[in-house]
GUBADREN-169819 format. One record per atom (N, C-alpha, C): atom name; residue in one letter; residue number from 1; chain; x, y, z. Coordinates in pm, whole numbers. Layout:
> atomo  residuo  num  cadena  x  y  z
> CA  A  NUM  A  X  Y  Z $
...
END
This chain:
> atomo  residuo  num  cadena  x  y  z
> N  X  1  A  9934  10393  16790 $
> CA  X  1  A  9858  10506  16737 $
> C  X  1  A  9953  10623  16717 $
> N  X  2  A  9924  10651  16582 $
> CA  X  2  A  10035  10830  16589 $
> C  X  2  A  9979  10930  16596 $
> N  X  3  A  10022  11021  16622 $
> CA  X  3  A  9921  11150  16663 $
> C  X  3  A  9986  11249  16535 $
> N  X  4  A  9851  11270  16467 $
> CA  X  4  A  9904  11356  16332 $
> C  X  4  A  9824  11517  16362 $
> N  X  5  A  9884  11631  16357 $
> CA  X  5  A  9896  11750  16334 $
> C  X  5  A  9842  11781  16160 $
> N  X  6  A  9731  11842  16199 $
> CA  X  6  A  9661  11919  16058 $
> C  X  6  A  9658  12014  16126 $
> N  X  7  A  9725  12055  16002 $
> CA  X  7  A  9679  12211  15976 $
> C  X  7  A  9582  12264  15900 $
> N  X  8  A  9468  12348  15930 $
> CA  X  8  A  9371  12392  15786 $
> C  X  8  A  9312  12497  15880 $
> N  X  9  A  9251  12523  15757 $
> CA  X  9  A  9195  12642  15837 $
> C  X  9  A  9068  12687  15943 $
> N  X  10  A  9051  12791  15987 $
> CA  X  10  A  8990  12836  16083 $
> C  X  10  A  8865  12921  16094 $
> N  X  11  A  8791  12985  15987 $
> CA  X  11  A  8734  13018  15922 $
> C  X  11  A  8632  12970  15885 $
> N  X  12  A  8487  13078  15923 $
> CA  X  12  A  8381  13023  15895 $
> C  X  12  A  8346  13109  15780 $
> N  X  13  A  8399  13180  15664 $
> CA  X  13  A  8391  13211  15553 $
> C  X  13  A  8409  13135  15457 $
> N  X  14  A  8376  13024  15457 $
> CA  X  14  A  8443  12941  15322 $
> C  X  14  A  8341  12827  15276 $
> N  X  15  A  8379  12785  15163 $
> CA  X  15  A  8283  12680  15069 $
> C  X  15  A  8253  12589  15179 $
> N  X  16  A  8151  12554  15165 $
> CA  X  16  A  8141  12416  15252 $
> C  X  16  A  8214  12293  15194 $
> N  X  17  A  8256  12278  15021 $
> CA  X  17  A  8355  12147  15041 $
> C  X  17  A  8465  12129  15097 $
> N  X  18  A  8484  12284  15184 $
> CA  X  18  A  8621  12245  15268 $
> C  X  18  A  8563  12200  15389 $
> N  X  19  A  8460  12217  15424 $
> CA  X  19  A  8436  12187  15562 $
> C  X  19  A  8412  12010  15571 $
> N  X  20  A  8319  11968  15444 $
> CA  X  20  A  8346  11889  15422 $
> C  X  20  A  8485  11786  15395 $
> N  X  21  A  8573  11872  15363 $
> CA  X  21  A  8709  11767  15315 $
> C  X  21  A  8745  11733  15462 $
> N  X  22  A  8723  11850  15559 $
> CA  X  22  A  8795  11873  15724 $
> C  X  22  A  8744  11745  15787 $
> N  X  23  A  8589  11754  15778 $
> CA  X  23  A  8518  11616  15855 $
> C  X  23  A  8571  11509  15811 $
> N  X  24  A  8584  11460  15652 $
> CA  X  24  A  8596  11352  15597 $
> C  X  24  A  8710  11308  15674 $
> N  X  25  A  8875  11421  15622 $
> CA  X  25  A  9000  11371  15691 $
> C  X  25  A  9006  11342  15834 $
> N  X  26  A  8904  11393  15991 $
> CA  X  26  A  8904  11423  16047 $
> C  X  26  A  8838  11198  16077 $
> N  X  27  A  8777  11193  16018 $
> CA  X  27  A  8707  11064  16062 $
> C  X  27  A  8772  10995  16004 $
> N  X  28  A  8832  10965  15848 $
> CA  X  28  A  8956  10884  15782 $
> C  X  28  A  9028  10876  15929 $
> N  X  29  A  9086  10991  15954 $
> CA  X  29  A  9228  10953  16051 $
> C  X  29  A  9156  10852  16173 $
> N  X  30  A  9062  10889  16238 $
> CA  X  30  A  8996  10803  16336 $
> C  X  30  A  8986  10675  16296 $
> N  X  31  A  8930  10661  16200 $
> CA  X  31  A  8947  10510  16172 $
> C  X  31  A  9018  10419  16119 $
> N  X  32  A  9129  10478  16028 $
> CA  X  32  A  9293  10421  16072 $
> C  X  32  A  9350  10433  16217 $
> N  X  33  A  9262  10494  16303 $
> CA  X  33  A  9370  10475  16424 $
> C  X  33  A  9457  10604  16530 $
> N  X  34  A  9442  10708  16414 $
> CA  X  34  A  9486  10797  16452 $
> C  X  34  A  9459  10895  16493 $
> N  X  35  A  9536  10984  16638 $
> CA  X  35  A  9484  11118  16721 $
> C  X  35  A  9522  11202  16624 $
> N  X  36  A  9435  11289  16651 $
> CA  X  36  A  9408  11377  16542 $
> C  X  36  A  9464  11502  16676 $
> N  X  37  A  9551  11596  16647 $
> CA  X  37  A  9580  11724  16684 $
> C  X  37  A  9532  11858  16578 $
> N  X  38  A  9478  11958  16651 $
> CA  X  38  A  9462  12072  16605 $
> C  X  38  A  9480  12137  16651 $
> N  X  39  A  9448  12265  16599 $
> CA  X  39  A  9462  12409  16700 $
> C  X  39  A  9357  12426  16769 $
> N  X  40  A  9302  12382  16828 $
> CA  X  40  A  9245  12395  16957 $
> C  X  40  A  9095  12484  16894 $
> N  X  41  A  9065  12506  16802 $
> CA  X  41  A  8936  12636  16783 $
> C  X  41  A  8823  12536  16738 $
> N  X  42  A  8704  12536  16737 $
> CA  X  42  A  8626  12459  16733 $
> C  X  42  A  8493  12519  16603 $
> N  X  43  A  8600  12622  16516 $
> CA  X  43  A  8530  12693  16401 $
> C  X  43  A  8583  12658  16281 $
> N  X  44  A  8525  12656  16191 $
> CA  X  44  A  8552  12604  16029 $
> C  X  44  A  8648  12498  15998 $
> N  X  45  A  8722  12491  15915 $
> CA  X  45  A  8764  12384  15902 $
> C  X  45  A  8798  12295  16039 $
> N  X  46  A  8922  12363  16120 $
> CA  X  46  A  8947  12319  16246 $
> C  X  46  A  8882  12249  16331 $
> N  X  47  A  8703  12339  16332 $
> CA  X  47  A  8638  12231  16437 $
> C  X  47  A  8586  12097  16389 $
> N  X  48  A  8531  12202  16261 $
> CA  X  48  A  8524  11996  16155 $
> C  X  48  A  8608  11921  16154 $
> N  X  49  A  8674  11977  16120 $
> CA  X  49  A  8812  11787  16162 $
> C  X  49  A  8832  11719  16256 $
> N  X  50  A  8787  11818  16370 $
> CA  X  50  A  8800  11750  16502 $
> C  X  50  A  8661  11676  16534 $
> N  X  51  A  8566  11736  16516 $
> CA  X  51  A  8399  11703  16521 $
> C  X  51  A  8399  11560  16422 $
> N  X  52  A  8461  11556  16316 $
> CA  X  52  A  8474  11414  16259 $
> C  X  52  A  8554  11302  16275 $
> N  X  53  A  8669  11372  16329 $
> CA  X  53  A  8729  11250  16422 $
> C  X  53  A  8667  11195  16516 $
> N  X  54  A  8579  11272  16620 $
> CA  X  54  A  8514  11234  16751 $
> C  X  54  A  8390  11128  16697 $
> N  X  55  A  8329  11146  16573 $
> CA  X  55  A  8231  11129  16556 $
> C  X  55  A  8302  10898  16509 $
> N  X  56  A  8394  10920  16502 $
> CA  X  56  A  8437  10838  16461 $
> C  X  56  A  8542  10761  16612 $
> N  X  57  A  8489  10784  16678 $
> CA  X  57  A  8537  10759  16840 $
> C  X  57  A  8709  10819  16854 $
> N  X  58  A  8739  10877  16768 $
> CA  X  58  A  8903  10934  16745 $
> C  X  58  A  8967  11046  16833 $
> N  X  59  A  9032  10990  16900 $
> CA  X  59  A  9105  11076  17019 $
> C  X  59  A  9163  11240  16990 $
> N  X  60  A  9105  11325  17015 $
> CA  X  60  A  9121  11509  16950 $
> C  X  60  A  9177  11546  17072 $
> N  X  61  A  9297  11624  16996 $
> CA  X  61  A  9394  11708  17130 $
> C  X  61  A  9385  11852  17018 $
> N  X  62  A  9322  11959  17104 $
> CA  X  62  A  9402  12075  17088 $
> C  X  62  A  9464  12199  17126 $
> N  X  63  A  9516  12254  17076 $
> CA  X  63  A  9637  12355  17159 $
> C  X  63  A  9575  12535  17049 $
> N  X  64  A  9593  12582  17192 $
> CA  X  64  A  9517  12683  17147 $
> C  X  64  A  9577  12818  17220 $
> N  X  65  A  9618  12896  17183 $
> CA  X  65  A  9651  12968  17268 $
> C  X  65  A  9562  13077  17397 $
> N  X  66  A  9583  13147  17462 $
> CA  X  66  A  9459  13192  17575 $
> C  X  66  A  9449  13333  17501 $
> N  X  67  A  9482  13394  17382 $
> CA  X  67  A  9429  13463  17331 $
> C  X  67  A  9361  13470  17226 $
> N  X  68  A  9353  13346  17201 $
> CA  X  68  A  9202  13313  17074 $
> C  X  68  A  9111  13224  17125 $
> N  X  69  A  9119  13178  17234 $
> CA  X  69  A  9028  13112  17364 $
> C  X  69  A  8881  13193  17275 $
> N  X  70  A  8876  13287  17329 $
> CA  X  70  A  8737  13352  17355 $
> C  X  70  A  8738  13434  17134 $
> N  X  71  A  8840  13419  17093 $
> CA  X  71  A  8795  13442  16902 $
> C  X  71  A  8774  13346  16840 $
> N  X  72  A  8808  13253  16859 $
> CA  X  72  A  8776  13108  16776 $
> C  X  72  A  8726  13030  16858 $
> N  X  73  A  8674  13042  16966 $
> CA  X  73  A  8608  12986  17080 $
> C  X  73  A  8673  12835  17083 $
> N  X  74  A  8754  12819  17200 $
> CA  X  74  A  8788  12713  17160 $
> C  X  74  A  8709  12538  17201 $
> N  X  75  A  8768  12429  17143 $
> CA  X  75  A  8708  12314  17105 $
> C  X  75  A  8715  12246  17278 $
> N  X  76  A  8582  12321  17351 $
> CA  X  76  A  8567  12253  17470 $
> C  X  76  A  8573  12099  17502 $
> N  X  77  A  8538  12017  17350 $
> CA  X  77  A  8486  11900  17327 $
> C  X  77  A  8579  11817  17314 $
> N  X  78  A  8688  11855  17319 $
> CA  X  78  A  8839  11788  17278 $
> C  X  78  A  8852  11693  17399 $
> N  X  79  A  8913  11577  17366 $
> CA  X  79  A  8977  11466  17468 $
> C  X  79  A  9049  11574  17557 $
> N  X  80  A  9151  11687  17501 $
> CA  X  80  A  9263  11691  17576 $
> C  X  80  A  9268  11836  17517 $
> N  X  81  A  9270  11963  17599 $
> CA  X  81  A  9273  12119  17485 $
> C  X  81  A  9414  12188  17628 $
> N  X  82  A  9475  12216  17537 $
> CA  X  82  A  9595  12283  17636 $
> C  X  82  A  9599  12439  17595 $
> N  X  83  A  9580  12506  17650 $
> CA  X  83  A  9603  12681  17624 $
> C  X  83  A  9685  12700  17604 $
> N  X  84  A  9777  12770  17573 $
> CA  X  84  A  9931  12834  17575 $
> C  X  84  A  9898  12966  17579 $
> N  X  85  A  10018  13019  17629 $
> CA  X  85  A  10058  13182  17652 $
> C  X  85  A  10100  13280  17523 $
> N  X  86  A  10096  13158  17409 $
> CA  X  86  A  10105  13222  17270 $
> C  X  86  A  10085  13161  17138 $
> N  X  87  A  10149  13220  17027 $
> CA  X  87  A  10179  13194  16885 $
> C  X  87  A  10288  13098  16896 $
> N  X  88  A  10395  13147  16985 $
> CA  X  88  A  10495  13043  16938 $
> C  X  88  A  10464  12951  17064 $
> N  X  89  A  10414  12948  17146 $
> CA  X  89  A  10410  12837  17213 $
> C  X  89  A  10328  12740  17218 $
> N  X  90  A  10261  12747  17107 $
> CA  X  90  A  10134  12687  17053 $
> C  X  90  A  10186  12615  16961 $
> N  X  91  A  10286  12638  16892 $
> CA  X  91  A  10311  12579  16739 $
> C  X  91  A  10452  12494  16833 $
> N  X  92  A  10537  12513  16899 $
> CA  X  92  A  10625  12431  17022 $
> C  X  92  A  10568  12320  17019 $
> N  X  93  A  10434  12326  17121 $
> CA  X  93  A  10345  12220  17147 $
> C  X  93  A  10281  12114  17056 $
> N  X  94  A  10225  12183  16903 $
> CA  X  94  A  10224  12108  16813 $
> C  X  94  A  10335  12012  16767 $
> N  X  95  A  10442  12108  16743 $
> CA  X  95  A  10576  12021  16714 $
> C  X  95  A  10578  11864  16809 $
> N  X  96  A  10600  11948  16915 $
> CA  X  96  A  10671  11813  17048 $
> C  X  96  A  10547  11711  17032 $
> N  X  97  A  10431  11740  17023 $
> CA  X  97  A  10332  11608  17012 $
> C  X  97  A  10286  11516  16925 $
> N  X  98  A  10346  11606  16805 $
> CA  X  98  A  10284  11545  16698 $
> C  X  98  A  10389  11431  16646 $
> N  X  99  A  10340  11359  16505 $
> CA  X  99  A  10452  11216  16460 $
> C  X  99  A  10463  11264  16351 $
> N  X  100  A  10384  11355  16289 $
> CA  X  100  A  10399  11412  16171 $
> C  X  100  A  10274  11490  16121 $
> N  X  101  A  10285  11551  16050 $
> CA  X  101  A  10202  11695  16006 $
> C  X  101  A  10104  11683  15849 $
> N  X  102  A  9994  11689  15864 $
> CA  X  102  A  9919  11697  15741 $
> C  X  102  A  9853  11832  15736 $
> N  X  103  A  9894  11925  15574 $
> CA  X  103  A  9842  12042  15588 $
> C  X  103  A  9714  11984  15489 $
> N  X  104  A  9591  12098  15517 $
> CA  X  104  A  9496  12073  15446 $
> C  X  104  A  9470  12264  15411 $
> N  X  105  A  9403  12298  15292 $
> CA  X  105  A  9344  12414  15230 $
> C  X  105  A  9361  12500  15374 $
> N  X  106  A  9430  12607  15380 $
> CA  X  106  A  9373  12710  15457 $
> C  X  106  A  9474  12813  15390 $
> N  X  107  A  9480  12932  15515 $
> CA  X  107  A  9494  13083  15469 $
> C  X  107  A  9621  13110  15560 $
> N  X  108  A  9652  13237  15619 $
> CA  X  108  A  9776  13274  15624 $
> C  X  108  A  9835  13200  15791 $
> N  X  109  A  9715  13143  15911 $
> CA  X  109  A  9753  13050  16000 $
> C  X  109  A  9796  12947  15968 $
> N  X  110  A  9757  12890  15846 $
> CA  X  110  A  9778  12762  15793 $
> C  X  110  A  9973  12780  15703 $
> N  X  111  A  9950  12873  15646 $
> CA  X  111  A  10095  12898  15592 $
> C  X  111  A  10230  12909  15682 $
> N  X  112  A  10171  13011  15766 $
> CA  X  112  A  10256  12983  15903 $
> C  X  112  A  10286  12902  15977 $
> N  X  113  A  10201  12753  15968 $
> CA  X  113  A  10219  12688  16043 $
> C  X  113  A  10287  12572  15992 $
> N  X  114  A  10273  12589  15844 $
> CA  X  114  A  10317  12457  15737 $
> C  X  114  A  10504  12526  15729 $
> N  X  115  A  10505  12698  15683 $
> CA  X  115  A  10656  12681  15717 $
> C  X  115  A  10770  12671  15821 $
> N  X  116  A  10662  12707  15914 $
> CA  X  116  A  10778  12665  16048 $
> C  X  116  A  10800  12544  16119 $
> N  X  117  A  10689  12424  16010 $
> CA  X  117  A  10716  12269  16070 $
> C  X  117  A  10795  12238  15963 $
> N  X  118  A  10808  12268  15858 $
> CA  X  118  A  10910  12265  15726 $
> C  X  118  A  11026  12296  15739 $
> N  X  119  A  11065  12444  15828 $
> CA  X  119  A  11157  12526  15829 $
> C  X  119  A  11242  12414  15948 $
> N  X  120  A  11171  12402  16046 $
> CA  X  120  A  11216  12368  16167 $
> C  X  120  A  11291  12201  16090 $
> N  X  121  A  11260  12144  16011 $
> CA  X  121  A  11245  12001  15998 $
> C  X  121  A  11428  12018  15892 $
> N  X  122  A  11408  12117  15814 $
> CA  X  122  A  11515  12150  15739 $
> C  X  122  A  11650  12140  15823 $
> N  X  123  A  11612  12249  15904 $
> CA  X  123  A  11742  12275  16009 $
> C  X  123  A  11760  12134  16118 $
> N  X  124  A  11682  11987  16111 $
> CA  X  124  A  11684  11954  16151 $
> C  X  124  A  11698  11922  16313 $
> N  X  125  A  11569  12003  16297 $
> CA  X  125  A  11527  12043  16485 $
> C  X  125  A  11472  11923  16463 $
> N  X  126  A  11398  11822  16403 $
> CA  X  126  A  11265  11731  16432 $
> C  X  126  A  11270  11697  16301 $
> N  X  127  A  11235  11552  16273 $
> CA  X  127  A  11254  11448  16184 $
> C  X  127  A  11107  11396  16145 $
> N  X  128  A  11009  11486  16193 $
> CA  X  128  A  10822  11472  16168 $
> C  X  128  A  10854  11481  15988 $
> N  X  129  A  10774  11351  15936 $
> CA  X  129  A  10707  11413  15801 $
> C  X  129  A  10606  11492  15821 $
> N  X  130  A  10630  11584  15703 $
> CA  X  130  A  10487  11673  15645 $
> C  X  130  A  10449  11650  15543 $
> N  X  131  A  10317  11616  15521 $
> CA  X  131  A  10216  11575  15397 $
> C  X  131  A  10159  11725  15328 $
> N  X  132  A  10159  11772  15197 $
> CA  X  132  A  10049  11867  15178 $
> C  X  132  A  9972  11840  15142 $
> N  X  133  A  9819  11865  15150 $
> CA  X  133  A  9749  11780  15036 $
> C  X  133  A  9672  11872  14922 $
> N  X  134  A  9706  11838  14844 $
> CA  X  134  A  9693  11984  14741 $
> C  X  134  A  9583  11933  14629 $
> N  X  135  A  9437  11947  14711 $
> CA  X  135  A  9288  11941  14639 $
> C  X  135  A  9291  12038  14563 $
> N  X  136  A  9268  11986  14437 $
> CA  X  136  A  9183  12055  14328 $
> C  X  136  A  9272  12190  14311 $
> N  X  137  A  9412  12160  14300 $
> CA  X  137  A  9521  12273  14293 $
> C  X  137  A  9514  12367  14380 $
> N  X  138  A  9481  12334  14524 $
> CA  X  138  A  9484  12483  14563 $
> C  X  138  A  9590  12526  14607 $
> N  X  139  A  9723  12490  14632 $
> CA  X  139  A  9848  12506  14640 $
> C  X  139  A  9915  12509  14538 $
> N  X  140  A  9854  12477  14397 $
> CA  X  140  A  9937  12484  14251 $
> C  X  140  A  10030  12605  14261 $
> N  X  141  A  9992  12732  14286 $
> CA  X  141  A  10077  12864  14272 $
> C  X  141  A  10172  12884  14379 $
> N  X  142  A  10169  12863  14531 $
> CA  X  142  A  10250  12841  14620 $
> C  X  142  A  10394  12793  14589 $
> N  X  143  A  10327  12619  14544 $
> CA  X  143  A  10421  12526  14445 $
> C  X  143  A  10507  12581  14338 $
> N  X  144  A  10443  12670  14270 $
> CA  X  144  A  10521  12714  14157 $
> C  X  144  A  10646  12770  14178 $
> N  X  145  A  10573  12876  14299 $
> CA  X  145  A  10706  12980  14343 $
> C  X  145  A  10755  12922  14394 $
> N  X  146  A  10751  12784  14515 $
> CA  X  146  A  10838  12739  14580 $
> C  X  146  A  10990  12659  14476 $
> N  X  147  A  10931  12610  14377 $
> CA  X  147  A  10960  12538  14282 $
> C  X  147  A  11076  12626  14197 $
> N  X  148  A  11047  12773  14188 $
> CA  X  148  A  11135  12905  14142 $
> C  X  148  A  11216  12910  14253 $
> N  X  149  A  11187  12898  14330 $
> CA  X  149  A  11291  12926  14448 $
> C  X  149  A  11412  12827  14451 $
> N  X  150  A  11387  12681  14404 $
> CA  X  150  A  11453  12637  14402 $
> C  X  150  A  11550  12598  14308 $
> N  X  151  A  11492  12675  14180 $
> CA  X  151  A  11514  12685  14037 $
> C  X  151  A  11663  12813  14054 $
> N  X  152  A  11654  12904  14190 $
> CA  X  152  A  11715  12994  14195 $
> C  X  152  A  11825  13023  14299 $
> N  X  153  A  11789  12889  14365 $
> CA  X  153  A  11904  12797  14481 $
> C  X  153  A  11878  12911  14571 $
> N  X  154  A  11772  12991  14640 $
> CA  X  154  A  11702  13011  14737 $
> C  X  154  A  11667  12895  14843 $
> N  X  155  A  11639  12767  14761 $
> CA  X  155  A  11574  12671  14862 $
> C  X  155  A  11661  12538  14838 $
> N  X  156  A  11709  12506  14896 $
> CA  X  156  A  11777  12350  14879 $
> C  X  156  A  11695  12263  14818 $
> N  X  157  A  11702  12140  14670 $
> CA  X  157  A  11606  12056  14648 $
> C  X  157  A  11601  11978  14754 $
> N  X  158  A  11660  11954  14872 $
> CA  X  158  A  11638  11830  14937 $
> C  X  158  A  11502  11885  15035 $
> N  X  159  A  11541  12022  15038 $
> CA  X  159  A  11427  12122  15149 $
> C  X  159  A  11268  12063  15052 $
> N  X  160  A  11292  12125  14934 $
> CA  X  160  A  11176  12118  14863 $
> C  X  160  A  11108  11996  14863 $
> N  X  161  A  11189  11868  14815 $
> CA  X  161  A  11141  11728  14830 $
> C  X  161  A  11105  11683  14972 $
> N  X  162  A  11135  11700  15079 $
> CA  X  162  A  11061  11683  15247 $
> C  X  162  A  10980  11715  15184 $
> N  X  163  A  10883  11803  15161 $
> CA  X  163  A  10736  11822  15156 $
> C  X  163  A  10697  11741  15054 $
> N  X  164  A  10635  11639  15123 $
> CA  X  164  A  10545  11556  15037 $
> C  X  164  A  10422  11584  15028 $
> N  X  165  A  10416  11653  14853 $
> CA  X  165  A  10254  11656  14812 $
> C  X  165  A  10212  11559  14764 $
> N  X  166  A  10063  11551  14801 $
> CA  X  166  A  9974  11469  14754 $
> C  X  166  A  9822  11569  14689 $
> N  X  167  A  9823  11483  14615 $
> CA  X  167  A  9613  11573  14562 $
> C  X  167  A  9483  11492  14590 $
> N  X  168  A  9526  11397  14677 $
> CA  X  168  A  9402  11323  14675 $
> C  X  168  A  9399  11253  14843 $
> N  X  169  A  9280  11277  14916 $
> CA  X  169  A  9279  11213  15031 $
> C  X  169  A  9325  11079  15088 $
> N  X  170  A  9292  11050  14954 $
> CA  X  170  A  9361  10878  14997 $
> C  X  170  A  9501  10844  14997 $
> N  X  171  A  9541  10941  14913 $
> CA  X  171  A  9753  10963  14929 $
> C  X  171  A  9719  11026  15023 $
> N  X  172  A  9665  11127  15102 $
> CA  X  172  A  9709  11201  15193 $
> C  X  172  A  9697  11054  15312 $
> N  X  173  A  9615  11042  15349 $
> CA  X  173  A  9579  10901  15427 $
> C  X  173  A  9710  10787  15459 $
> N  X  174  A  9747  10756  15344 $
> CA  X  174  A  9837  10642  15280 $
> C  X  174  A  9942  10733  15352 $
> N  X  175  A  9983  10808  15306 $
> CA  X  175  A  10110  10849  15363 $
> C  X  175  A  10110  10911  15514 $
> N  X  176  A  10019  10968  15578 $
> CA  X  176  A  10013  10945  15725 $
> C  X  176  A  9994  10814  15809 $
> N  X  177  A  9955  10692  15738 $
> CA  X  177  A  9959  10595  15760 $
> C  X  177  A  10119  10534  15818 $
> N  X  178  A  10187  10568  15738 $
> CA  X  178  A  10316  10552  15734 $
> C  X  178  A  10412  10641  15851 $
> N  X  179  A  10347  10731  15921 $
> CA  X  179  A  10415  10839  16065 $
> C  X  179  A  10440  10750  16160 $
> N  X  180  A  10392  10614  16198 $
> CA  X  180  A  10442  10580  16284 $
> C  X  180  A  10352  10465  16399 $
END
């Protein structure tokens, strides 16, 4: 079993087809097999993914830090929920547990968390793939600039190519399949 790290978001402001995409990926991974890690919050996307893994008997670990404990209330319901003393010791913990990283739609937690498993992977701290999965373009403009960046030797192409996008759940799937 590999234990895959999503990232998405946290947020109970948003369309419900994200909440929906969260459950769907959240029970996909369960029934290929796989622990599903999150950030530990048990609100919008986050808790759906985890709530659909479980629902699918799928082993949920998450890491949360003890100062969003009581703002994102965190996912009491988890197999396994570890607090941390922070931001960075939260995203540490993700690193060291995870086999590899699937980002899904979110906002500026989600960005943060996709470049410092990217960043970290570059400098070759950790050899985790990262998947993006880029529904219905919502990373198209991200992409673009990242894509300028590299157009402007800001970003190494080899940096740029590690991130493997995908647009469709079932590449996203297929290729976490493959972590390990």
């Amino acid at each position: 079993m590999s234990a895959v790290c999503v990232f998405c978001a946290s947020s109970n402001d948003i369309e419900s087809r994200w909440l929906d995409l969260a459950r769907h990926v959240g029970a996909e991974l369960a029934r290929r097999g796989h622990a599903v890690i999150s950030g530990g919050g048990r609100v919008g996307m986050m808790g759906t993914l985890a709530k659909g893994a479980r629902a699918e008997a799928g082993h949920t670990l998450g890491v949360i830090p003890q100062s969003l404990v009581d703002l994102e209330v965190a996912d009491d319901e988890a197999d396994e929920l570890v607090v941390t003393d922070g931001m960075a010791a939260r995203k540490t913990v993700l690193i060291d547990r995870a086999d590899g990283f699937l980002v899904l739609p979110g906002g500026l937690g989600t960005l943060d968390e996709l470049f410092e498993v990217w960043t970290t992977a570059t400098l070759r701290l950790h050899a985790k793939p990262i998947v993006l999965l880029d529904v219905d373009g919502f990373y198209t403009g991200l992409l673009a600039w990242l894509d300028g960046l590299v157009a402007t030797g800001f970003v190494r192409p080899t940096a740029r190519t590690a991130l493997r996008v995908v647009s469709t759940v079932e590449d996203a799937l297929d290729a976490v399949d493959d972590f390990g």
